[in-house]
C-alpha positions as a Markdown table, in Angstrom:
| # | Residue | x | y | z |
|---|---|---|---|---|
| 1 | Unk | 0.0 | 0.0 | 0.0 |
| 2 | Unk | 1.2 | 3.4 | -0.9 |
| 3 | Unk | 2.1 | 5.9 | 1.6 |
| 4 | Unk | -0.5 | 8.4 | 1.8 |
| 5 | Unk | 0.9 | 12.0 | 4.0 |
| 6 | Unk | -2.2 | 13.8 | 3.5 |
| 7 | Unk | -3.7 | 10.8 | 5.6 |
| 8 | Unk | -2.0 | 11.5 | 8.4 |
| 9 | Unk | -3.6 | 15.0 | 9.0 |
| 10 | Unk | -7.4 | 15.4 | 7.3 |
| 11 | Unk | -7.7 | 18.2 | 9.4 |
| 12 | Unk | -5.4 | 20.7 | 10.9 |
| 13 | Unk | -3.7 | 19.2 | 14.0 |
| 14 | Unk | -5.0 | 20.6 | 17.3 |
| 15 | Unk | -2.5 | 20.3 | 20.0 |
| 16 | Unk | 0.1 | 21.2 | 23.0 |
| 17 | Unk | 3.3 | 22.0 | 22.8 |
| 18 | Unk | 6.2 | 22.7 | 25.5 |
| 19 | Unk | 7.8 | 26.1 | 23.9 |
| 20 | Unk | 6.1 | 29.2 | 24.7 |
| 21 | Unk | 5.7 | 28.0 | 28.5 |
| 22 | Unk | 9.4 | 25.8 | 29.2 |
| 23 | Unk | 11.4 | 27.0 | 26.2 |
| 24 | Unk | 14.1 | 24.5 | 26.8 |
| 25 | Unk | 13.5 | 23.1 | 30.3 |
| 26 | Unk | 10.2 | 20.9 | 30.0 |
| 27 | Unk | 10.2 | 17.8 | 31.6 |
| 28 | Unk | 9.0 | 14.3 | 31.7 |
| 29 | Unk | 6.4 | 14.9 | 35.0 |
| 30 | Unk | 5.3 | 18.3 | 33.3 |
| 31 | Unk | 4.9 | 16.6 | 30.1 |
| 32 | Unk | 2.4 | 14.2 | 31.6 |
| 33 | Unk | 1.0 | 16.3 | 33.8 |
| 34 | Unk | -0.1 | 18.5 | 30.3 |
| 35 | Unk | -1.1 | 15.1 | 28.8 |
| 36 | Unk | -3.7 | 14.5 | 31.7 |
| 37 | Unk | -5.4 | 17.9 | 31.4 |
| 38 | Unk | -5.6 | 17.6 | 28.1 |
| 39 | Unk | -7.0 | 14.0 | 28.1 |
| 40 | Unk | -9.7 | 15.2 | 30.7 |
| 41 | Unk | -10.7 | 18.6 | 29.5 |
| 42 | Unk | -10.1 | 19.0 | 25.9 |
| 43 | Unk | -9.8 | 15.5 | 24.0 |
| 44 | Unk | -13.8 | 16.0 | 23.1 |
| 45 | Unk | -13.1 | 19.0 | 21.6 |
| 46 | Unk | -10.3 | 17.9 | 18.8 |
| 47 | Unk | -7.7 | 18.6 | 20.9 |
| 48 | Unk | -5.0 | 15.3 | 21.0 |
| 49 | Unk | -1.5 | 16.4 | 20.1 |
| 50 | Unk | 1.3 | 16.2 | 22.9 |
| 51 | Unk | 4.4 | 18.0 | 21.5 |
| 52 | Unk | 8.0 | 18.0 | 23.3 |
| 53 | Unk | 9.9 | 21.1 | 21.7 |
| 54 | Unk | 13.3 | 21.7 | 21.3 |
| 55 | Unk | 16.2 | 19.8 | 23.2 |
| 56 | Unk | 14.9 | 17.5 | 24.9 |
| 57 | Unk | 18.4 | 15.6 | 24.3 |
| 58 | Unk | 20.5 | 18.7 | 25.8 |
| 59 | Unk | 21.5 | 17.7 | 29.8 |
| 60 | Unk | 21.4 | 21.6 | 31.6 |
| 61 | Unk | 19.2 | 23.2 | 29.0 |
| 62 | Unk | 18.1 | 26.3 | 30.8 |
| 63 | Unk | 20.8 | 26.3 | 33.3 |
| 64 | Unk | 22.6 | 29.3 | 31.8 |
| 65 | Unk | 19.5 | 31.3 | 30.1 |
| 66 | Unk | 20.5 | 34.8 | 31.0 |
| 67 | Unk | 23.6 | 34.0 | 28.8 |
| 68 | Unk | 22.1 | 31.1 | 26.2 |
| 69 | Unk | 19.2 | 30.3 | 25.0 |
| 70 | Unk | 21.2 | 27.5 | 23.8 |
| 71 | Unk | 24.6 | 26.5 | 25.2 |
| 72 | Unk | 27.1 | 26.4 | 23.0 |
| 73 | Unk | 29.5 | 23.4 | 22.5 |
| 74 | Unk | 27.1 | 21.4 | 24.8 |
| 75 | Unk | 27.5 | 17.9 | 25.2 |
| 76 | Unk | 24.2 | 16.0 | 24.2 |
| 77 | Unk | 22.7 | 12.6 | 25.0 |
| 78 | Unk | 23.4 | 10.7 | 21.6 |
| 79 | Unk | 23.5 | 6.7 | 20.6 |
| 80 | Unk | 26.6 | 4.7 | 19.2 |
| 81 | Unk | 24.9 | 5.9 | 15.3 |
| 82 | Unk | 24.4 | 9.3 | 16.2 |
| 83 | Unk | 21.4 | 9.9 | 16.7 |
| 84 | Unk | 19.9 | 12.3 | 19.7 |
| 85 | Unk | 18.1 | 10.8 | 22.7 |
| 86 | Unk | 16.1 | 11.7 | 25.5 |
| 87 | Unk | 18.2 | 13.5 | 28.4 |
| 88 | Unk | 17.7 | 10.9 | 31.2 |
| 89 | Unk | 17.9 | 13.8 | 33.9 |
| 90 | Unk | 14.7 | 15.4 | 32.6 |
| 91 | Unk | 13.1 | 12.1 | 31.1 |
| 92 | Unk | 13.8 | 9.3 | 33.7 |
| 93 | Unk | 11.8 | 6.5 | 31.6 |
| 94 | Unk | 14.3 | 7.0 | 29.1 |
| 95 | Unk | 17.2 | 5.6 | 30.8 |
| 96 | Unk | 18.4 | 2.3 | 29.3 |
| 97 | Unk | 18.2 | 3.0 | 25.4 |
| 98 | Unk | 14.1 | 3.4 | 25.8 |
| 99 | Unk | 14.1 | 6.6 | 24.5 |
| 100 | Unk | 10.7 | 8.2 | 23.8 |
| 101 | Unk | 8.5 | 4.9 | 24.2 |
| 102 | Unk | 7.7 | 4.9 | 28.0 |
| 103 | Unk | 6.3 | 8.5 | 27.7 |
| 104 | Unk | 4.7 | 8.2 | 24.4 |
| 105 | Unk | 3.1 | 5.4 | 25.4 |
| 106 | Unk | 1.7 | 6.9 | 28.7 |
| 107 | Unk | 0.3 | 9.5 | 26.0 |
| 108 | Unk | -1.0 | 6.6 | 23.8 |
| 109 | Unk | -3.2 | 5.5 | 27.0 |
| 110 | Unk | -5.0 | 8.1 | 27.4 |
| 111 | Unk | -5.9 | 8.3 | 24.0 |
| 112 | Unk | -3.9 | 11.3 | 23.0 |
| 113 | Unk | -0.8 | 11.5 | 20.4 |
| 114 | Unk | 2.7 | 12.3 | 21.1 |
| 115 | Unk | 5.4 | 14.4 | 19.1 |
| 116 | Unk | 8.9 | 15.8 | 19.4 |
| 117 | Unk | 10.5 | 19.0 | 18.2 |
| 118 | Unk | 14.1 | 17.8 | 16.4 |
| 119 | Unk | 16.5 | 20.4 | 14.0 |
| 120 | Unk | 17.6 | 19.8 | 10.6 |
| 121 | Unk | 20.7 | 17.8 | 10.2 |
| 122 | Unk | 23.3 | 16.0 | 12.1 |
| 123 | Unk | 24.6 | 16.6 | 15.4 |
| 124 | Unk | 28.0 | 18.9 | 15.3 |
| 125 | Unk | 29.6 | 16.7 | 18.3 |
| 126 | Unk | 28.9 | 13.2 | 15.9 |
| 127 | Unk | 30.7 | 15.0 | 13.0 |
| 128 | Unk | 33.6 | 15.7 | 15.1 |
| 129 | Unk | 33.3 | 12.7 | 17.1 |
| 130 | Unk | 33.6 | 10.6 | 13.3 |
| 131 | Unk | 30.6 | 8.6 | 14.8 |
| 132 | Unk | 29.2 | 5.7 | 12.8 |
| 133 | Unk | 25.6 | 5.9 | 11.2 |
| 134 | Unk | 23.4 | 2.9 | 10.9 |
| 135 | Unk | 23.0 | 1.3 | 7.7 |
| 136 | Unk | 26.2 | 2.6 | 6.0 |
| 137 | Unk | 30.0 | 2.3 | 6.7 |
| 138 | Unk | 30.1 | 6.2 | 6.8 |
| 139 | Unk | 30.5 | 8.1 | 9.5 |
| 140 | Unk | 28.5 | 11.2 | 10.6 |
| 141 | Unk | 31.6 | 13.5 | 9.7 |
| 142 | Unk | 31.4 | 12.4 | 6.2 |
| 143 | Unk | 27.2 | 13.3 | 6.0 |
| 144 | Unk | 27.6 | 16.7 | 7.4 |
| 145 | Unk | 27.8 | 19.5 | 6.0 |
| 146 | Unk | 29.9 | 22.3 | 8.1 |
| 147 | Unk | 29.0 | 25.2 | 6.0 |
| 148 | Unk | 25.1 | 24.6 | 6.5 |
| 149 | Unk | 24.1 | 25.6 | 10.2 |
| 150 | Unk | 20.9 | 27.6 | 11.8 |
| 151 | Unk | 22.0 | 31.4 | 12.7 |
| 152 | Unk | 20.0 | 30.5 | 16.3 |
| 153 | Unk | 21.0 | 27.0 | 17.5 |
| 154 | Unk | 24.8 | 25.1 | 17.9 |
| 155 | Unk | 23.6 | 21.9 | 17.9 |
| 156 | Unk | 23.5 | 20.5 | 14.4 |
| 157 | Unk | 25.2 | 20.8 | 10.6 |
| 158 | Unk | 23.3 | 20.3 | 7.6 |
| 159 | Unk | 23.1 | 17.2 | 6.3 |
| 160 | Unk | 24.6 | 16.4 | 2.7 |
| 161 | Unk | 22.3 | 15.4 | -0.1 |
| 162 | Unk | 23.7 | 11.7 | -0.7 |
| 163 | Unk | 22.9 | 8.3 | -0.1 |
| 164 | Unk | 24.7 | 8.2 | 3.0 |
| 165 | Unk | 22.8 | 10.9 | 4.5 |
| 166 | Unk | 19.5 | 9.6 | 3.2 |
| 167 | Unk | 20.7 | 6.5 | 4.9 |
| 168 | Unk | 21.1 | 9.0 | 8.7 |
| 169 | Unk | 17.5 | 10.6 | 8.1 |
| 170 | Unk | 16.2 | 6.9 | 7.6 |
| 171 | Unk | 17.8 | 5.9 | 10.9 |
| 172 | Unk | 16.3 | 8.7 | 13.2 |
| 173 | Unk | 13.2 | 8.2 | 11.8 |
| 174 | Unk | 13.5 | 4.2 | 12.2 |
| 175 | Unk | 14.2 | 5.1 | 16.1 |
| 176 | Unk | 11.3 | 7.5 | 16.4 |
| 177 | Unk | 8.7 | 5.4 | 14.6 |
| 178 | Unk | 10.1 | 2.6 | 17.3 |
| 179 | Unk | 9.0 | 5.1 | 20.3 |
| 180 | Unk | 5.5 | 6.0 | 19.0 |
| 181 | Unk | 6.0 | 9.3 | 17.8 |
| 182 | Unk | 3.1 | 10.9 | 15.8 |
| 183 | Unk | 4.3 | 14.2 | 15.1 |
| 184 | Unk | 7.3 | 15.7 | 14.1 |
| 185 | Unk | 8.3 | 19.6 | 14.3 |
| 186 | Unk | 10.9 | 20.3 | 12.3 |
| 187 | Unk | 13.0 | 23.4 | 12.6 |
| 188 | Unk | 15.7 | 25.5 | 10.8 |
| 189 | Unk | 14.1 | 24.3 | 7.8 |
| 190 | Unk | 10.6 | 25.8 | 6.5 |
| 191 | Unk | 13.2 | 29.1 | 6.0 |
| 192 | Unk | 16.9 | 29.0 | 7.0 |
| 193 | Unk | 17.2 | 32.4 | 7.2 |
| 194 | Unk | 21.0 | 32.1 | 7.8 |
| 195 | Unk | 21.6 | 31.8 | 4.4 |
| 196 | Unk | 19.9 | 35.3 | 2.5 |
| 197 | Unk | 20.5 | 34.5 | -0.8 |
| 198 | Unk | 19.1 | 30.8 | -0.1 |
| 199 | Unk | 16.0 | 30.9 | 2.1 |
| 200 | Unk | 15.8 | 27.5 | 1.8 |
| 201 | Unk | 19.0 | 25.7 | 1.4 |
| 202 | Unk | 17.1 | 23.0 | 3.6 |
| 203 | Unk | 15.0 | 21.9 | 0.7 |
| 204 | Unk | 16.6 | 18.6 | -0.1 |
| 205 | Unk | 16.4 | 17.8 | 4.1 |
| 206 | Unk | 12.8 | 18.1 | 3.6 |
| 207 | Unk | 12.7 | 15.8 | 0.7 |
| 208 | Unk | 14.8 | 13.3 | 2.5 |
| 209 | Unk | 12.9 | 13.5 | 5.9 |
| 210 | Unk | 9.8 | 12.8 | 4.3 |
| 211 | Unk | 11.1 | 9.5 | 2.1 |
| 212 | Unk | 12.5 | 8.6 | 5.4 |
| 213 | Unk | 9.1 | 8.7 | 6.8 |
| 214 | Unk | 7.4 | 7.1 | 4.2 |
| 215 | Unk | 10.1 | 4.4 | 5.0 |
| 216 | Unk | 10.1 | 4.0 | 8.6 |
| 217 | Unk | 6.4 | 2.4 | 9.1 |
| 218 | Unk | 4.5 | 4.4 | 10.9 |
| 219 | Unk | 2.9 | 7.4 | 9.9 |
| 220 | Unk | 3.8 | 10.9 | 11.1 |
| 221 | Unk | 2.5 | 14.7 | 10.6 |
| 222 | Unk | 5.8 | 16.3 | 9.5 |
| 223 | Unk | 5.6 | 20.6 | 10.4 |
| 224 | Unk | 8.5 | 22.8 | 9.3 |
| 225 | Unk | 9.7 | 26.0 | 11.0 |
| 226 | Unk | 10.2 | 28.1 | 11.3 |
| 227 | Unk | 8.8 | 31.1 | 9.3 |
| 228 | Unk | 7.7 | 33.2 | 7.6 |
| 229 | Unk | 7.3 | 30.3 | 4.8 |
| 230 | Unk | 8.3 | 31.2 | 1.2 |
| 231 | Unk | 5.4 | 31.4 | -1.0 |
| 232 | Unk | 7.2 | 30.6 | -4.0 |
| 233 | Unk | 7.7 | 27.5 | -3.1 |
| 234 | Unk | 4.3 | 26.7 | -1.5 |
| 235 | Unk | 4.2 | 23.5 | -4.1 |
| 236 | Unk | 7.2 | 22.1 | -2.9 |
| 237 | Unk | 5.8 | 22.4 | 1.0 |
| 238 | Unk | 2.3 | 21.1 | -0.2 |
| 239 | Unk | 4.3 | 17.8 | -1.5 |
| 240 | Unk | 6.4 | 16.7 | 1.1 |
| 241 | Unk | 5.0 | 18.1 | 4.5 |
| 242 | Unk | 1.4 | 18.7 | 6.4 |
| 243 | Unk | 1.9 | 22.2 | 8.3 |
| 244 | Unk | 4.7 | 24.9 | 7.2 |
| 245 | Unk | 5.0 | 28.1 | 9.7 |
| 246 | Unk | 4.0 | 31.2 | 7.7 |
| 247 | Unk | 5.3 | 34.2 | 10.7 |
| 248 | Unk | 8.7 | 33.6 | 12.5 |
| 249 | Unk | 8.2 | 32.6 | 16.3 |
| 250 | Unk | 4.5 | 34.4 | 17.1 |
| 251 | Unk | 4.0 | 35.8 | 20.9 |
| 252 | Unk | 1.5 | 37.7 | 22.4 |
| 253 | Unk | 2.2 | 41.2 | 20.6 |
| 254 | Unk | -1.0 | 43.5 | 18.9 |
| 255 | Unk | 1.5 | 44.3 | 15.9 |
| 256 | Unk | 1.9 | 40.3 | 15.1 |
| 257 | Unk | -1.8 | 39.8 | 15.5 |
| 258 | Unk | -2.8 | 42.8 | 13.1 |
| 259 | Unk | 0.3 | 41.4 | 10.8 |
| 260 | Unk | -1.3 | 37.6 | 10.9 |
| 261 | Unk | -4.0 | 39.3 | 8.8 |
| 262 | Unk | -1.5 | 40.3 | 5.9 |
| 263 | Unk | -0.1 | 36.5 | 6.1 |
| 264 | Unk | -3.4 | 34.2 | 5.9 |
| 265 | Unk | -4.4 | 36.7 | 2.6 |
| 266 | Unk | -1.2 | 35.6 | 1.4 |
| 267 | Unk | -1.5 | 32.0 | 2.0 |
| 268 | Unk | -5.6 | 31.3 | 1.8 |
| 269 | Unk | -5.4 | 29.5 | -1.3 |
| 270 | Unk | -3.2 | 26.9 | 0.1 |
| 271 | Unk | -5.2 | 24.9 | 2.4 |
| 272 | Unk | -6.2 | 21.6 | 1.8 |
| 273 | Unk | -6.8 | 18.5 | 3.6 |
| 274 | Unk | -3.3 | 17.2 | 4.8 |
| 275 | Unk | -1.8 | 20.8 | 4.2 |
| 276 | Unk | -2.0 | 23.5 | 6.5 |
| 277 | Unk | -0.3 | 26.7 | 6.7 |
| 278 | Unk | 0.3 | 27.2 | 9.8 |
| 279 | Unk | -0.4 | 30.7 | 11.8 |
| 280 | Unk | 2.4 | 29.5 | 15.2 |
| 281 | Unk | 1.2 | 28.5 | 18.9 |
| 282 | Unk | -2.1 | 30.4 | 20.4 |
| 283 | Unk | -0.5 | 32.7 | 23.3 |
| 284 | Unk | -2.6 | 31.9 | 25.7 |
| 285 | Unk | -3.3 | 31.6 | 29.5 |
| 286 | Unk | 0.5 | 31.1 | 31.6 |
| 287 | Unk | 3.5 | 31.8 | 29.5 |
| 288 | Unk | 6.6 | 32.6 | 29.9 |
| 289 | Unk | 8.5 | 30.5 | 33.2 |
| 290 | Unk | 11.4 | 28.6 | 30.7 |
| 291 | Unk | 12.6 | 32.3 | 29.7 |
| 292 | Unk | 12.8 | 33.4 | 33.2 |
| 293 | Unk | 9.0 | 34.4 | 34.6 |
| 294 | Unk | 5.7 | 33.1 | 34.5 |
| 295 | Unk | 3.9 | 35.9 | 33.1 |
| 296 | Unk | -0.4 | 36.1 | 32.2 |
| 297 | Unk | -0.4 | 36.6 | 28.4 |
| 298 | Unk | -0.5 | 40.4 | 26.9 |
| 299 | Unk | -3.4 | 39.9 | 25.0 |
| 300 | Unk | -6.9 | 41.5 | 26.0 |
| 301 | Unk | -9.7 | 38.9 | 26.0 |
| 302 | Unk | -10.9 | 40.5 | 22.7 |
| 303 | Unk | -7.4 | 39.6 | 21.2 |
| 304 | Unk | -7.6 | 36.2 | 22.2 |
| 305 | Unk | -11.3 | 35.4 | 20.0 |
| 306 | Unk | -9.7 | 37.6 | 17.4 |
| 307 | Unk | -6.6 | 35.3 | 17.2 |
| 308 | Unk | -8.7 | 32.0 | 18.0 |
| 309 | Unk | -11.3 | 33.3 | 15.1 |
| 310 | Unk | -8.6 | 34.2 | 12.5 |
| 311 | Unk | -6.8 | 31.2 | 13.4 |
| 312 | Unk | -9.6 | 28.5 | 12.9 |
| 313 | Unk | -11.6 | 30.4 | 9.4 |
| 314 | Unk | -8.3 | 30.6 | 8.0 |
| 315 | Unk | -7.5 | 26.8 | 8.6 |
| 316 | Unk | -4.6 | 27.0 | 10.5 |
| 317 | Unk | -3.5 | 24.2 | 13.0 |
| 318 | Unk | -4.2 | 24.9 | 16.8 |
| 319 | Unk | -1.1 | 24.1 | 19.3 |
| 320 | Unk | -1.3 | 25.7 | 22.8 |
| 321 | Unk | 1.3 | 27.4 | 24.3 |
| 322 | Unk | 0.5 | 27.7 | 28.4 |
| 323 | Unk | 0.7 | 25.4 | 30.6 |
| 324 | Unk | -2.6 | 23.5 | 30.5 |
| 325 | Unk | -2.6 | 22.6 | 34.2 |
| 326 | Unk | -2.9 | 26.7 | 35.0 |
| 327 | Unk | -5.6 | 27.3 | 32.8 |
| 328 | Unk | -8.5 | 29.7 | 33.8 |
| 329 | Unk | -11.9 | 28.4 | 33.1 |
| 330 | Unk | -12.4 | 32.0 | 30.7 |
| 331 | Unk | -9.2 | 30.7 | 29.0 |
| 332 | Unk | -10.6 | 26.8 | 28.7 |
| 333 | Unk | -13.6 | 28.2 | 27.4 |
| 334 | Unk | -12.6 | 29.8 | 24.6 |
| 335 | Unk | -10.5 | 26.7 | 23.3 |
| 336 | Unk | -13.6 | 24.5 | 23.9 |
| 337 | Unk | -15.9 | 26.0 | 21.7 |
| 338 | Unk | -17.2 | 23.6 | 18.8 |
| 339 | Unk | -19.0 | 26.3 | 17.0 |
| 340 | Unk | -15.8 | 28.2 | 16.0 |
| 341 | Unk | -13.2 | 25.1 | 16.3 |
| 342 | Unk | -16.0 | 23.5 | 13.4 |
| 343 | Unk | -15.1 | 26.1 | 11.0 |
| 344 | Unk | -11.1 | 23.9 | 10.7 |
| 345 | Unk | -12.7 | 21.8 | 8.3 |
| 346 | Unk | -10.3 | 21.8 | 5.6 |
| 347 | Unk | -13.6 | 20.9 | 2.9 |
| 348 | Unk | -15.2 | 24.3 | 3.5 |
| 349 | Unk | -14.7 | 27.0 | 1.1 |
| 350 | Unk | -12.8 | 30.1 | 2.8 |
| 351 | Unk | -11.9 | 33.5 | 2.0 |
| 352 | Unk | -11.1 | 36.7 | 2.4 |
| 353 | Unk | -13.3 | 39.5 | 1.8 |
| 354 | Unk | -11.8 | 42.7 | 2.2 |
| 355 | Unk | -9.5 | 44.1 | 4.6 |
| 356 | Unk | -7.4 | 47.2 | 5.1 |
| 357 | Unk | -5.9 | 49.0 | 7.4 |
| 358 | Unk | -8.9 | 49.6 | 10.1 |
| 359 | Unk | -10.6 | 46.1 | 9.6 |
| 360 | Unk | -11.3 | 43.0 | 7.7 |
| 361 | Unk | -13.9 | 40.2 | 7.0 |
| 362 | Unk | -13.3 | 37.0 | 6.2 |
| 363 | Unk | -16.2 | 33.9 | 5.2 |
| 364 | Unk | -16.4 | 30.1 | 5.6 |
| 365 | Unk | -18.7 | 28.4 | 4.0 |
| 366 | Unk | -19.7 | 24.4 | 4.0 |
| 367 | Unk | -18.6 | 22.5 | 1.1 |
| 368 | Unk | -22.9 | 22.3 | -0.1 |
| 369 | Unk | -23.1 | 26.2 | 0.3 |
| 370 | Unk | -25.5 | 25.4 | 2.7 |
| 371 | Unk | -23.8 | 26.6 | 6.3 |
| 372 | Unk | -22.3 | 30.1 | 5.7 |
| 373 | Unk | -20.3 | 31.7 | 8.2 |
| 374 | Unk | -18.8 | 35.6 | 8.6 |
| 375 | Unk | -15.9 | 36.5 | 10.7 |
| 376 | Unk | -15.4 | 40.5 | 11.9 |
| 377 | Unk | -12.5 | 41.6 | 12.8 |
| 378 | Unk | -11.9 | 45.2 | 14.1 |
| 379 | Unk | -8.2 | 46.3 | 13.8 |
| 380 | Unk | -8.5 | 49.8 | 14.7 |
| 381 | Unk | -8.2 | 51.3 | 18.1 |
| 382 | Unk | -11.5 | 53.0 | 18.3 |
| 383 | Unk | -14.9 | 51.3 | 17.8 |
| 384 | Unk | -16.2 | 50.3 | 14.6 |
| 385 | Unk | -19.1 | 49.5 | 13.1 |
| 386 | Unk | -19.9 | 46.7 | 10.8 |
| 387 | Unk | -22.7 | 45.5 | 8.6 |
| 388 | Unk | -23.0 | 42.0 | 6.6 |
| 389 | Unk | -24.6 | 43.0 | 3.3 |
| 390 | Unk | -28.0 | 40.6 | 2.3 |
| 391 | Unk | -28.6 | 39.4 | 5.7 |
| 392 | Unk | -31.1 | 40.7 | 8.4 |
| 393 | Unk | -29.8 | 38.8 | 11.6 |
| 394 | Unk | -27.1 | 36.1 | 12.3 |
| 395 | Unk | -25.9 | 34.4 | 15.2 |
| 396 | Unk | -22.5 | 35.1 | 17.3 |
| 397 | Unk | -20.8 | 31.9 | 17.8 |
| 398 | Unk | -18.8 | 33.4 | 20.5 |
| 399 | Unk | -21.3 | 34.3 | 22.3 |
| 400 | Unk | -24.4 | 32.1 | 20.5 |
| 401 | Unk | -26.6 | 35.5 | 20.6 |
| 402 | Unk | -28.9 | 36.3 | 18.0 |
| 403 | Unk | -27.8 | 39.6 | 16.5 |
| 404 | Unk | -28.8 | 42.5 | 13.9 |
| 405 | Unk | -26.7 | 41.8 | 10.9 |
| 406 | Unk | -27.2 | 45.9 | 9.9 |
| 407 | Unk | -25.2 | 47.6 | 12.8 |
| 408 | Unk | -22.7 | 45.0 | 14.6 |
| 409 | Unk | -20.6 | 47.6 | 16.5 |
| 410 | Unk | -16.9 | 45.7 | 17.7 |
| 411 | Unk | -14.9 | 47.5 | 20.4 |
| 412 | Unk | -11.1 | 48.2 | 19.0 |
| 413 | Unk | -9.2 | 44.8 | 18.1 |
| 414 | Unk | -12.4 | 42.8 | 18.9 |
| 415 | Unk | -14.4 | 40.6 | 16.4 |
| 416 | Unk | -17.2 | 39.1 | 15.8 |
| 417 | Unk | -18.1 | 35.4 | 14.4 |
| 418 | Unk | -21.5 | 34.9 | 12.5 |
| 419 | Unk | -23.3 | 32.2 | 11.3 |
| 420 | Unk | -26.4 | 33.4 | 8.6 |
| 421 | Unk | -29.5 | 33.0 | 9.0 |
């Protein structure tokens, strides 16, 4: 049977994931501890995604964060074939060689799925190191490429585009698909902004990582990051991947919320079952401790439905970025409501209708026409008032209040969702 990618996300992914709350510093208790919540409060809704973000393989990630983000010239936890594992201080079940399986499989049981951030390439210690690579009688020195590294992060080179380097990408994968993992978020890679005359000198890495999961036997939702995505080569994302980040790293700022608008008109045409641009985590609830304080996100509760709203009739995949266990009930309500989270559906029609500088509209409709949908969205900072042409009243999914479709007034950066009469 052929290997089918688009399979393994018909609609956009809805998850969790570790970054915007533990940066680098997540661990295995907290990773559970999410995984509960979620299994108990949000699994009804779509949500089922449990993603462990970046270097989860670095022992004393975090210690130094008012130097490093990432330390450089750390020594990582890596197997005899190079390849990264679990550190075994912040993920005890992996001790032993087990890797991911003990805490992917705790995700498993309670009916959830389980990912894991990784970078493009090949560890820089292996290369120097000259350690072996499964499957080949290369080494990891001969794979890498020193010349092709992420302007952000020390911890890998680029991997050559050769047969012994498909041969690496095949391994990792083998080892994942062996510990249950469901996702993969890959980064330095959707652009490698590093390179400015090559935006995406990681295009043959994403060719080889998807063969190598076609290869390893179990099927995985393969995201790229980060952004902003290249439009020009929206085909070659569409082929080999299921989610590609269209904004750089997105956090809880007005500016990048207004911005998001210019983005999803840029990209609406591209969604489709199994291929999702992707809008970055929702900043919501508890953010923040990883990079030094807990912190309540910046965004105003009208902020948070505009993002939600823009998010979800744009077709964007969901991932949470607070910690789930601190979660208000105000907060838990707005990412449990099935009117709005219905409108993912990559099979309805979506567009944008207008938009400029003080506000914008955008439609969903089902696939039949039949269930028609408004979203809008006031970008100004003073009060504004909107009308939806050929319609006498509608109903606010937000709120599920019957409404006069003439004179909706929105309060500045607020929004309203609307489903016709």
């Amino acid at each position: 049977m052929s290997y089918d990618k688009n399979a393994c996300a018909p609609r956009p992914p809805m998850g969790w994931n570790s970054y915007d709350y533990y940066d680098t510093t997540v661990t295995e208790d907290r990773v559970l501890a999410n995984a509960e919540y979620m299994a108990k409060e949000l699994k009804a809704f779509g949500w089922e995604y449990i993603v462990v973000d970046i270097e989860w393989y670095a022992p004393g990630a975090g210690s130094q964060r008012d130097k490093f983000q990432y330390i450089p010239f750390s020594k990582l936890a890596m197997d005899e074939y190079s390849r990264l594992l679990p550190d075994p201080e912040r993920f005890p079940s992996s001790k032993d060689g087990a890797g991911f399986k003990p805490l992917a499989d705790k995700v498993h049981a309670l009916g959830l799925k389980f990912g894991i951030h990784i970078m493009r390439g090949i560890p820089r210690q292996a290369a120097h190191a000259h350690t072996k690579l499964l499957g080949t009688e290369l080494t990891a020195a001969d794979v890498a490429n020193p010349s092709s590294i992420s302007r952000w992060n020390p911890d890998m080179y680029g991997v050559r585009d050769c047969e012994a380097g498909q041969a690496y990408y095949n391994s990792i994968f083998e080892l994942y698909a062996s510990w249950g993992v469901d996702f993969i978020k890959c980064d330095d890679i959707c652009n490698t902004n590093a390179f400015a005359d090559d935006r995406y000198t990681g295009k043959h890495e994403v060719e080889m990582i998807a063969k190598a999961i076609e290869g390893c036997g179990r099927p995985m939702v393969l995201s790229l990051s980060p952004g902003p995505a290249l439009i020009d080569k929206a085909w070659h994302y569409e082929k080999f991947a299921n989610m590609w980040r269209i904004t750089d790293d997105f956090w809880d700022r007005w500016d990048l919320l207004k911005d998001m608008f210019t983005r999803c008109e840029l990209w609406e045409r591209h969604v489709s079952a199994g291929n999702y641009p992707d809008c970055d985590m929702l900043t919501l609830g508890k953010l923040g401790k990883g990079f030094g304080a807990e912190r309540d996100c910046n965004f105003t509760p009208d902020e948070q439905k505009t993002m939600l709203s823009l998010w979800c009739i744009f077709g964007s995949p969901l991932m949470i970025g607070a910690e789930l266990t601190l979660l208000d009930e105000a907060t838990k309500k707005l990412l449990c409501n099935k009117d709005i989270l219905s409108l993912l559906d990559p099979y309805r029609i979506r567009r944008q209708l207008y938009r400029d500088e003080d506000k914008a509209a955008w439609e969903s409709k089902s696939h039949d026409g039949k269930d028609r949908v408004v979203a809008l969205f006031n970008l100004s900072e003073e009060e504004r008032v909107f009308t939806i042409p050929g319609c006498e009243k509608a109903t606010e999914l937000w709120s599920g209040e019957s409404v006069s479709a003439s004179e909706i007034r929105l309060s500045p950066h607020a929004c309203g969702v609307y489903r016709i009469s």
